[in-house]
N, C-alpha and C positions, 0 to 999 in steps of 0.2 A: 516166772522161772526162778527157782532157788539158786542162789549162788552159789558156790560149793565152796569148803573150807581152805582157807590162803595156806599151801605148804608152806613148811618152815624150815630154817637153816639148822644142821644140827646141832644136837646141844649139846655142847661144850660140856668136858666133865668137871669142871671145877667152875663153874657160876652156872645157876639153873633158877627158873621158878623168876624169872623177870621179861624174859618174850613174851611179847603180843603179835602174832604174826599178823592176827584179823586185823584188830584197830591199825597198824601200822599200812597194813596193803591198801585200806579203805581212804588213809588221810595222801596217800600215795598216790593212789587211785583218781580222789577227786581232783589234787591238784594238776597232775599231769591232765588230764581231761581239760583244766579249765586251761593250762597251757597251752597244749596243742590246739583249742578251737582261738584262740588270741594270736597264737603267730600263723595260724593257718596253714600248720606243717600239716604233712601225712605221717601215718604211724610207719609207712614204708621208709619213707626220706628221715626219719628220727633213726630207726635198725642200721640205716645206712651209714650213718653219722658217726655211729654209737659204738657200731657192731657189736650191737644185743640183736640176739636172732628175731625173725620179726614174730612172728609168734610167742616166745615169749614175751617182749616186750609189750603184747598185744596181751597177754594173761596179765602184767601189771597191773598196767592200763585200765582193766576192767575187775580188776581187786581181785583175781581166783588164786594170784600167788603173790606170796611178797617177797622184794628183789630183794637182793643180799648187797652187802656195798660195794662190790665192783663193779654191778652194773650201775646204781643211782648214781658213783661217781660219774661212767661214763655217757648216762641220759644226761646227766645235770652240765657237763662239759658241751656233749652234743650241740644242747639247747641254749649256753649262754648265761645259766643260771646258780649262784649260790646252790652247792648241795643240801645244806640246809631247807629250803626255802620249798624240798618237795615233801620234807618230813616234819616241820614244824606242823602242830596243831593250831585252831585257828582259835587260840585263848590267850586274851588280852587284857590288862586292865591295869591301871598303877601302879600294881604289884603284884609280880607275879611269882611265885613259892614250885617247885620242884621239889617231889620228893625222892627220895632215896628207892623207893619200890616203882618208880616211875615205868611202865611197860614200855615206853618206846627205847625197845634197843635193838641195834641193828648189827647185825651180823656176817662174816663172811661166810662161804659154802659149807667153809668143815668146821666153823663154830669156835674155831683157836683166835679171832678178834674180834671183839665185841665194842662196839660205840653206842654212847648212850647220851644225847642231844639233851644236853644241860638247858641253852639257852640258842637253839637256831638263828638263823639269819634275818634280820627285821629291819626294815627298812630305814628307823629310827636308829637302831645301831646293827651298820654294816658289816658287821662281826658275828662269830659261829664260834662257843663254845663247848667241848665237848669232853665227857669222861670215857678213857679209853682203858679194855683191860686185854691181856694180850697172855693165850695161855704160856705155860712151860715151855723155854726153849722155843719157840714157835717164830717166824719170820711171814712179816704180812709183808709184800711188797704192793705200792702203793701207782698208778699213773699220773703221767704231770697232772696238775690241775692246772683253771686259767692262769694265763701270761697276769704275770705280777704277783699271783697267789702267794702268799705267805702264811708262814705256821711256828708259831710260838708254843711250846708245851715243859710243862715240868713235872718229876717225875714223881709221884708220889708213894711207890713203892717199888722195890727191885730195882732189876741194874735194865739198863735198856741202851741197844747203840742204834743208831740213827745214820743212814748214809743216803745222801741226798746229790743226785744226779752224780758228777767227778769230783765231787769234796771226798775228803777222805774221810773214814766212820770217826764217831762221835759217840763215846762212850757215857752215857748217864745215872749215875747212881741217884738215890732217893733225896731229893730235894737241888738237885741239877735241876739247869732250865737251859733252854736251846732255840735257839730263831732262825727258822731260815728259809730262802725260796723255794715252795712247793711247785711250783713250775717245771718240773723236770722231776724225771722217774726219781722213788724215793722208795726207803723200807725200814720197817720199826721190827727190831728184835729183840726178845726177851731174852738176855743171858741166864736167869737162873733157871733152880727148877721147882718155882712156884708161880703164881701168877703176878705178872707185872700190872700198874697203875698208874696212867700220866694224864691228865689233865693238860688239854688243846685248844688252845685259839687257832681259826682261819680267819684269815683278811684276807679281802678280795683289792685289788686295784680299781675296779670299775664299781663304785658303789652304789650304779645306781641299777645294776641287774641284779633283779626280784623279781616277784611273784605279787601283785598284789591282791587280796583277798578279793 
């Protein structure tokens, strides 16, 4: 049986030509797979969790679509696991190079924020680094991650405010840097009207939830 092509998130008009919805659903795909037969969830009790309808999460699952980050954030909470650790590819070695045309970039529904997994979640280092670009004006709001979740990012271009759970916003211009607990609802907004650029670290508290190959 042929698979059919992963729909994709749309595409943002100011950054194109760096989505890979395939490869992205596919490396999506196998990892959640080899999750779910390790903890010996159902894909019903995951939907539950998640509240990702179960059918789509069942398209994930089987690579026919690829999730946008609202869902992978809330599988990846669901489950107990590094976000990271569903979208890392399984390339290793000494040294390992990222390029600038790198296709794994992940998207939300209408394509106004785009994450692109610099350096995912490894077991060696418990940490998720990531470049983040956020169209015009746009407002992504974000849900808690894991209890202890922390997120460190600076800002490498535009103005960006940052409001995180009852702190009050946090104004970032370009070369600002910001820390604080992602455990509580959170949302990254672009004040200008061009595309903003920050650069993200996650830490998790529990470092020893992973995925391992």
């Amino acid at each position: 049986m042929t698979k059919s092509k992963p729909s994709a998130v749309a595409e943002p008009p100011f950054r194109s030509g760096m989505e890979n919805p395939e490869r992205l659903a596919d490396t999506v795909a196998r990892r959640l797979e080899r999750l779910i037969t390790r903890k010996g969830r159902s894909l019903e009790r995951i939907a539950e969790l998640s509240g990702v309808d179960a059918a789509e999460l069942r398209a994930i699952v089987d690579g026919s679509t690829a999730a946008t980050i609202a869902h992978l954030w809330r599988i990846a909470n669901a489950i107990g696991v590094p976000f990271g650790s569903l979208v890392a590819a399984k390339e290793r070695s000494g040294v390992l190079v990222m390029r600038k045309a790198s296709p794994q970039v992940i998207g939300s529904q209408d394509g106004n924020f785009l994450s692109r997994p610099l350096f995912p979640y490894d077991s060696a280092r418990p940490v998720e680094f990531y470049e983040v670009t956020i169209a015009p004006l746009h407002r992504e709001r974000a849900e808690a991650h894991a209890p202890g979740a922390k997120e460190t990012l600076v800002v490498a271009q535009g103005e960006i405010e940052i409001v995180a759970g009852r702190e009050p916003p946090v104004r970032l211009a370009a070369g600002d840097a910001v820390d604080f607990l992602a455990d509580v609802p959170h949302s990254y907004r672009n004040l200008g009207e061009t595309p903003a650029i920050m650069f993200l670290v996650m830490s998790y508290a529990d470092p020893e939830a992973t995925i391992d190959d």
